[in-house]
Phi, psi and omega in degrees: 000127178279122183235176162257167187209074168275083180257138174252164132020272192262031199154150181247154172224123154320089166262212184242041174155117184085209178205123149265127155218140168262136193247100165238158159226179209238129153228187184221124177283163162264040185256279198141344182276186171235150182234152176267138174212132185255137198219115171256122174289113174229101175255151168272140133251134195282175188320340183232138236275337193283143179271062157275278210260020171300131166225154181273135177293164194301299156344311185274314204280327176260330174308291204294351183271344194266345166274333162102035144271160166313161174286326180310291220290332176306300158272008126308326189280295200314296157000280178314322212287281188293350166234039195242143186298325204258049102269032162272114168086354168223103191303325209281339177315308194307319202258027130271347176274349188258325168326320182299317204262335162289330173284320165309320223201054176283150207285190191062007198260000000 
């Protein structure tokens, strides 16, 4: 059965298909300030734990563009997020891979 998983930081909410969780972290804009920006991890994943048909939903793929990555770099960063093995079925990984990759690779840089 395909679920959403919609976790913030301190609770989770059950929806229906795939995985959702929203990831925010803090970076410094090249304003000199830092900015919050929430990016929802939403990938589909198929009937089975095998890393076939995972992809990332468009939802994530436009949250991340709307935080002010590029579209390549959005879908590749989905890509990575949503087909990486230790986030089948565990949000809080998806949102430490993605927390990770925003500090490495924060957007607008």
């Amino acid at each position: 059965m395909k679920q959403h998983l919609l976790a913030a930081l301190g609770g989770a909410v059950m929806l229906a298909t795939g995985l959702a969780a929203p990831a925010s972290a803090n970076y410094h804009g090249h304003s000199g300030g830092v900015t919050t920006v929430q990016i929802t991890i939403s990938c589909f994943r198929g009937p089975t734990d095998e890393i076939i048909w995972d992809r990332p939903n468009a939802v994530f793929i436009d949250s991340l563009v709307a935080a002010g990555y590029t579209f390549p770099e959005a879908h590749a960063i989905g890509e990575r997020v949503c087909r990486d093995n230790a986030t089948v079925n565990n949000p809080n990984a998806a949102i430490a891979v993605m927390n990770r990759i925003m500090a490495e690779n924060p957007p607008g840089r």
